[in-house]
C-alpha positions in Angstrom: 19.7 9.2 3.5 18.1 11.9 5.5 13.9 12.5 6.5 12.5 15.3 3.5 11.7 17.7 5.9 8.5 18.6 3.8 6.3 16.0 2.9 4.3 16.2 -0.4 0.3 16.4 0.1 -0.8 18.2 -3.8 -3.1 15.2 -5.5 -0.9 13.7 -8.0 -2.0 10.3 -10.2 1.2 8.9 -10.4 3.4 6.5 -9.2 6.5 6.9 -9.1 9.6 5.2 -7.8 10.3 7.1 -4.3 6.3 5.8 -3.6 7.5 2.3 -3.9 8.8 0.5 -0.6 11.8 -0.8 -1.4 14.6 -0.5 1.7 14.6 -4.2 2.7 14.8 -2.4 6.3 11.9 -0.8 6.5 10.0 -4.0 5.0 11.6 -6.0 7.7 10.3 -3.4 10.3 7.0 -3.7 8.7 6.4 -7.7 8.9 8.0 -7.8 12.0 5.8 -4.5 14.3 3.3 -3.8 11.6 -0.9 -4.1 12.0 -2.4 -6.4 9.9 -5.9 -6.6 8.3 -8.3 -8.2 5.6 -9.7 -6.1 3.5 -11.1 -8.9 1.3 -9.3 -9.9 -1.2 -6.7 -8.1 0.3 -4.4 -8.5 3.1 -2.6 -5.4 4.4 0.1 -4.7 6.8 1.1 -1.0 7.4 3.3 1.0 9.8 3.9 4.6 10.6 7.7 5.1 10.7 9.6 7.8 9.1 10.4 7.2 6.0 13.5 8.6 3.6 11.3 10.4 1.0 9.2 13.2 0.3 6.3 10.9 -0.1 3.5 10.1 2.5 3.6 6.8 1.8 5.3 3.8 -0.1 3.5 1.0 -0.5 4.3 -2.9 -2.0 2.6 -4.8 -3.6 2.9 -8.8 -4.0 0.8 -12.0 -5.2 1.3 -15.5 -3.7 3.1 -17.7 -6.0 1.5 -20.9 -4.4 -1.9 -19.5 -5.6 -1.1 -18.2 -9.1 1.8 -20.3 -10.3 1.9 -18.4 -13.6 3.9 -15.1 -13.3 1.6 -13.7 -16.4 -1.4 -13.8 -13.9 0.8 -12.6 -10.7 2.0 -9.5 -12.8 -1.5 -8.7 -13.8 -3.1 -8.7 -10.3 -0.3 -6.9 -9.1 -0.8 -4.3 -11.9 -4.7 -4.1 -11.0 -3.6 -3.5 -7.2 -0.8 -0.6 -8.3 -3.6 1.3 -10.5 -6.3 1.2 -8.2 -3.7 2.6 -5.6 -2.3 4.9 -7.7 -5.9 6.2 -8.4 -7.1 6.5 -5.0 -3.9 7.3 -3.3 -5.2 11.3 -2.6 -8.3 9.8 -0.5 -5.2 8.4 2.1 -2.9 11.1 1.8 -5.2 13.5 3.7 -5.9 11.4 6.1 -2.6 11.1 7.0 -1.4 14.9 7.3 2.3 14.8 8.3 2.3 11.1 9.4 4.3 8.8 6.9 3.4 5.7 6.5 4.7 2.3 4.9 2.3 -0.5 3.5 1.9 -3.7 1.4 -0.7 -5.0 -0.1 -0.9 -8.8 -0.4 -3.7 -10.3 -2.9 -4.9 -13.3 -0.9 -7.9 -14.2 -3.2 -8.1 -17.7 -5.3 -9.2 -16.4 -8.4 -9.0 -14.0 -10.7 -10.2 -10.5 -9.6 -11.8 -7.9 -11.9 -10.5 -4.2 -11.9 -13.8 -3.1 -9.4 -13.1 -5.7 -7.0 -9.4 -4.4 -6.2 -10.5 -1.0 -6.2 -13.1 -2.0 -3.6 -10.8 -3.8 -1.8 -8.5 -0.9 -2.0 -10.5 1.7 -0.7 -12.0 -0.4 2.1 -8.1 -1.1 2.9 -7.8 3.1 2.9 -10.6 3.4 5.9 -9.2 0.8 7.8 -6.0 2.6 7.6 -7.3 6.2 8.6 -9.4 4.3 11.4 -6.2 2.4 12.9 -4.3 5.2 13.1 -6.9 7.7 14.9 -6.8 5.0 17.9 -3.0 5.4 18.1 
């Protein structure tokens, strides 16, 4: 697939499926040259590479199996994680300007989180984000 030459900025509350990472490539790039951080309870690896969407960003999402062994509790803080993305999402995208940017988000917590917790987390993960990429 080709670059979108123009990259969506207007504030939009969804997310939908050219958001999501998905190319097994770029995730390999991203594990492999991404930065990594905590933003407690949060780990996040992200990369600025050109991605083959409109979008500013895709982002993953993923809980540790060895931690939650049911998939019920796995899907639910994974669902926590996507809304408080999908609800904050603007606060990144202006940051970024043209830049496009891949990330995951991997819940490292032990326990349970509540909705205000992963928002936290996610916002926190947003600054660190904007920081790292005005050294560069």
């Amino acid at each position: 697939m080709e670059n979108k030459s123009e990259i969506k900025t207007t504030p939009s509350y969804s997310f939908k499926k050219d958001e999501r990472l998905c190319s097994k490539k770029i995730i390999d790039r991203l594990f492999s040259e991404g930065q990594t951080f905590l933003a407690f309870p949060l780990k996040v690896v992200f990369l600025s590479t050109p991605l083959n969407t409109s979008s500013p960003v895709q982002a993953g999402f993923t809980v540790s199996k060895k931690n939650f062994k049911q998939a019920v509790k796995r899907n639910r803080i994974k669902r926590l994680m996507r809304e408080a993305y999908r609800l904050n999402k603007n606060e990144l995208y202006l940051e970024l300007g043209e830049q496009q940017l891949a990330v995951f988000f991997i819940y490292i917590g032990k326990e349970m989180p509540v909705y205000s917790k992963v928002e936290s987390a996610i916002k926190k993960a947003f600054r660190q984000i904007s920081i790292n990429l005005q050294k560069d």
